[in-house]
TORKOL-4160 file (C-alpha; in steps of 0.2 Angstrom, whole numbers, padded with zeros to 4 digits, m for minus):
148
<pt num="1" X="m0287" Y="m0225" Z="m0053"/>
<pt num="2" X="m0277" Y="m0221" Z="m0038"/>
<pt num="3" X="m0268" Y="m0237" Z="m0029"/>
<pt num="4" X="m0267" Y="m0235" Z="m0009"/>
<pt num="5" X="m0252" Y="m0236" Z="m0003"/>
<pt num="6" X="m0250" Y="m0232" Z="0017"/>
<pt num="7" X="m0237" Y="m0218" Z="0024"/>
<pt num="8" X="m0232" Y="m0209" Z="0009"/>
<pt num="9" X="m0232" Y="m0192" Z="0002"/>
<pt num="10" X="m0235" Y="m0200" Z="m0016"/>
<pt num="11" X="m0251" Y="m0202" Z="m0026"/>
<pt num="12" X="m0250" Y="m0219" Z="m0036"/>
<pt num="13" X="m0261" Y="m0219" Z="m0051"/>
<pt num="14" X="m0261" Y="m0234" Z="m0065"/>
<pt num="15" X="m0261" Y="m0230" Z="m0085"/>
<pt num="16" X="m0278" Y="m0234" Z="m0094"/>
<pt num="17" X="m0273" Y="m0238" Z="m0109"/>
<pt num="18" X="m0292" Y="m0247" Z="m0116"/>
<pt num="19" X="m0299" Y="m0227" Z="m0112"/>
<pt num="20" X="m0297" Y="m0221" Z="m0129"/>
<pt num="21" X="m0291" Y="m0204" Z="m0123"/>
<pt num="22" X="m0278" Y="m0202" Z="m0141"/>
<pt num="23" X="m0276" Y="m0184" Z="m0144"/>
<pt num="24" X="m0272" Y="m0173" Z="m0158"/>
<pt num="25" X="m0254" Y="m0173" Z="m0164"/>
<pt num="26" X="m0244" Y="m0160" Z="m0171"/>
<pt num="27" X="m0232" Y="m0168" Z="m0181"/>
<pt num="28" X="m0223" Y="m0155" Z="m0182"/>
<pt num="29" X="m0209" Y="m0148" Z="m0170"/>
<pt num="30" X="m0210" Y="m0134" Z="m0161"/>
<pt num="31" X="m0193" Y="m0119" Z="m0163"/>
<pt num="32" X="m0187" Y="m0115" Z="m0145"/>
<pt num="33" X="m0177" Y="m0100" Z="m0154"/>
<pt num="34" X="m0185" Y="m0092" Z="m0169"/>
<pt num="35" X="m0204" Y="m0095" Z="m0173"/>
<pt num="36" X="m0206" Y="m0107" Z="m0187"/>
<pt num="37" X="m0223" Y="m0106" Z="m0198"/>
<pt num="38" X="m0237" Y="m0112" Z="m0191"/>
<pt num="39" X="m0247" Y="m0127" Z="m0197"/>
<pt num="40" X="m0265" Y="m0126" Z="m0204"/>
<pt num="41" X="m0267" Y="m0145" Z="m0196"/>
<pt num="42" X="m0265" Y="m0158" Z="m0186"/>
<pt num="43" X="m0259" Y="m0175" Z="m0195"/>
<pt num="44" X="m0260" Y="m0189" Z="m0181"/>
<pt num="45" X="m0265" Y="m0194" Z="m0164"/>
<pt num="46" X="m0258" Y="m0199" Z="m0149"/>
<pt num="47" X="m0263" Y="m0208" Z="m0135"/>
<pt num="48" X="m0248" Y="m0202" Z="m0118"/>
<pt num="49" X="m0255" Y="m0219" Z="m0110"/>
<pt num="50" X="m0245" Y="m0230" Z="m0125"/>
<pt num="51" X="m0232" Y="m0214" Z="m0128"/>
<pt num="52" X="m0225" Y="m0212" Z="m0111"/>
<pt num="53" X="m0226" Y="m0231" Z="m0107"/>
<pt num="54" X="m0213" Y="m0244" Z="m0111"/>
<pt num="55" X="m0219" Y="m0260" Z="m0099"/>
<pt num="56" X="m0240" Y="m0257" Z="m0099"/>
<pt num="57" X="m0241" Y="m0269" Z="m0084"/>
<pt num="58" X="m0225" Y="m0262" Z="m0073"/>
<pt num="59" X="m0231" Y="m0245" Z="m0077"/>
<pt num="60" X="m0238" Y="m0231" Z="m0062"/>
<pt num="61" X="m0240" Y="m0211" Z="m0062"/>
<pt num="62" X="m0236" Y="m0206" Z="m0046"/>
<pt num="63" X="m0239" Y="m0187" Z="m0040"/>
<pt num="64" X="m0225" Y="m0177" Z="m0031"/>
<pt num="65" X="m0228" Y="m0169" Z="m0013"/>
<pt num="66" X="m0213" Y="m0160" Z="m0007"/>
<pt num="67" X="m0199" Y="m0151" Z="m0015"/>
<pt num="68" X="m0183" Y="m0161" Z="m0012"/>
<pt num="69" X="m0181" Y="m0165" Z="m0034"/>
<pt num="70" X="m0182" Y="m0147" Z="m0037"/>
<pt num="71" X="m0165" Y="m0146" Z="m0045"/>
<pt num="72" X="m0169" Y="m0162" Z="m0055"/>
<pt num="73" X="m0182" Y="m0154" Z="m0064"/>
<pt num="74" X="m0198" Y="m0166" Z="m0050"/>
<pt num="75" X="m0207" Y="m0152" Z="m0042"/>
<pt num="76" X="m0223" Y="m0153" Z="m0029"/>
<pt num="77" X="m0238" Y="m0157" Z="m0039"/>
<pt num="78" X="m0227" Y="m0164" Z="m0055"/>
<pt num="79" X="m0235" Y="m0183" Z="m0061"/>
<pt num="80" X="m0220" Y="m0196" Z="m0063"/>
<pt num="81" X="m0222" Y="m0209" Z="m0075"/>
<pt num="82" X="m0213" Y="m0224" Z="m0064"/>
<pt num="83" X="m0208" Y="m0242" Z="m0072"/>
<pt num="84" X="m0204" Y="m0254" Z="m0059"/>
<pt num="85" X="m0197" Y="m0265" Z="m0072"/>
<pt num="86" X="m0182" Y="m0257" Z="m0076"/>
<pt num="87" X="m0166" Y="m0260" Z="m0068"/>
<pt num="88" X="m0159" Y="m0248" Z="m0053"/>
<pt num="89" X="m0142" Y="m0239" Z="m0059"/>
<pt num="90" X="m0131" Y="m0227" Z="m0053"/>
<pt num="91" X="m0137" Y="m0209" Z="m0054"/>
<pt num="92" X="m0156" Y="m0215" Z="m0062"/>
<pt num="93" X="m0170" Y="m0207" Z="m0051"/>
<pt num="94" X="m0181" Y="m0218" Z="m0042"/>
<pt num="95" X="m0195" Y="m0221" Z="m0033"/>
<pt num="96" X="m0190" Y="m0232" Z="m0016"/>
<pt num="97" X="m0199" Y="m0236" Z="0000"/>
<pt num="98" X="m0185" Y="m0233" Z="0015"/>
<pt num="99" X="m0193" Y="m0238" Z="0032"/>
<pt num="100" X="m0211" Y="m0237" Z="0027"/>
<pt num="101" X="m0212" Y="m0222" Z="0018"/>
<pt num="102" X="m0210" Y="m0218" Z="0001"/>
<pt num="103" X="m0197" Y="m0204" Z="m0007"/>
<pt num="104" X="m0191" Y="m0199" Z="m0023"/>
<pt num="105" X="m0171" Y="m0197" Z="m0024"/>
<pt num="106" X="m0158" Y="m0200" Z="m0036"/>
<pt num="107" X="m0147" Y="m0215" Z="m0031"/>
<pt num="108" X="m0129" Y="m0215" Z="m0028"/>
<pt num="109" X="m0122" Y="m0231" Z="m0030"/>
<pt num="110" X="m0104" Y="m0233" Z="m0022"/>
<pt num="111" X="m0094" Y="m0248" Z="m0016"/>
<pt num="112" X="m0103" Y="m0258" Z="m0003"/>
<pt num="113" X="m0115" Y="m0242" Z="0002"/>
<pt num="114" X="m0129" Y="m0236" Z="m0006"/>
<pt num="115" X="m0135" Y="m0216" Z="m0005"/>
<pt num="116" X="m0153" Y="m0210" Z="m0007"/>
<pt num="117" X="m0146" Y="m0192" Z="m0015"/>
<pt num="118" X="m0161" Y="m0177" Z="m0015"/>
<pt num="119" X="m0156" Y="m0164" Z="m0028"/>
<pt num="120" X="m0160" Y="m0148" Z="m0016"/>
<pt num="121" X="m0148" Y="m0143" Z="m0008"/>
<pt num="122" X="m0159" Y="m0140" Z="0006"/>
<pt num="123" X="m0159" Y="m0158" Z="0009"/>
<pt num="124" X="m0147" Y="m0171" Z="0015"/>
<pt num="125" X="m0142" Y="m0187" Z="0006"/>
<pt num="126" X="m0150" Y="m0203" Z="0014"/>
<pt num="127" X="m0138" Y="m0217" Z="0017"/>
<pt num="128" X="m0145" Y="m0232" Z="0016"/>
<pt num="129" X="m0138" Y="m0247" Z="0029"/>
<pt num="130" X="m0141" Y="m0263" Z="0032"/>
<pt num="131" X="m0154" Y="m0257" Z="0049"/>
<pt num="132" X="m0165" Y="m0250" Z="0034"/>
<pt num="133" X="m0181" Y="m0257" Z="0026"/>
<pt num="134" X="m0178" Y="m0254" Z="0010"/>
<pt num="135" X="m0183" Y="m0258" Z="m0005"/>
<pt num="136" X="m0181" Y="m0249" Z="m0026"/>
<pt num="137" X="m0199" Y="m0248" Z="m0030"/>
<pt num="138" X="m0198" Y="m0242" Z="m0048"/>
<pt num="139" X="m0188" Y="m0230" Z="m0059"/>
<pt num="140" X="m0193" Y="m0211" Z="m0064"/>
<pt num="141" X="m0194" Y="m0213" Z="m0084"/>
<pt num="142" X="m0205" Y="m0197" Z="m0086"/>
<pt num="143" X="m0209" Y="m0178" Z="m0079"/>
<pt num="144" X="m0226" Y="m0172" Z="m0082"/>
<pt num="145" X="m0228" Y="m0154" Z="m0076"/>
<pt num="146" X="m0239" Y="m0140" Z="m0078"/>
<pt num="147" X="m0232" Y="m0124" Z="m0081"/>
<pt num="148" X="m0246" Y="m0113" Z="m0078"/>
């Protein structure tokens, strides 16, 4: 279900986790290297609500518009798994809201300053002063991406 949020280049979505969407498991890992023999089954189910989600009730998936992540592995069109109740760190990825709009950076923590850093080189870092509205809306946890 998609939350509205004004200004933003950002979808915001919440997790269902009552929707019963478990799916098959294999529990099994897959070679990156050398094929492995394949399995006749699937063992186990799992629900990516409850597996990609540590804090059900702090937990958003946020879609990506724009291309300043590339270099971080967050491209256009990628679904973030955000938890706004983690802690904001040095070099963890975060979603924050900077003068009314929303961005995705990594942040640069240094003494008495604080840089919104994108990882595209095409891109300059945002330093953030006391003139900003600015607030850490929640940390990246997760990089859902189709490949196809």
């Amino acid at each position: 279900m998609p939350v509205d949020k004004n200004k933003t280049n950002l979808t915001f979505y919440t997790p269902n986790h009552e929707a019963g969407t478990a799916l098959p498991l294999v529990n099994h890992s897959v070679s990156a290297g050398f094929p492995s023999p394949a399995l006749d089954f699937m063992e186990y189910k799992i629900d990516l609500n409850q597996h990609l989600t540590r804090n059900a009730l702090s937990t958003f998936y946020i879609k990506v518009a724009g291309s300043s992540m590339t270099d971080a592995g967050i491209d256009d069109g990628d679904l973030l798994v955000v938890d706004r109740s983690l802690e904001p760190a040095d070099r963890r990825i975060a979603i924050c809201l900077i003068d009314g709009e929303f961005t995705v950076k990594r942040l640069k923590l240094e003494t008495d300053c604080l840089y919104l850093i994108p990882e595209n080189p095409a891109y300059h870092p945002i330093k953030v002063t006391e003139e900003n509205q600015f607030i850490i809306w929640a940390i990246v946890t997760y990089v859902v991406k189709k490949i196809v």
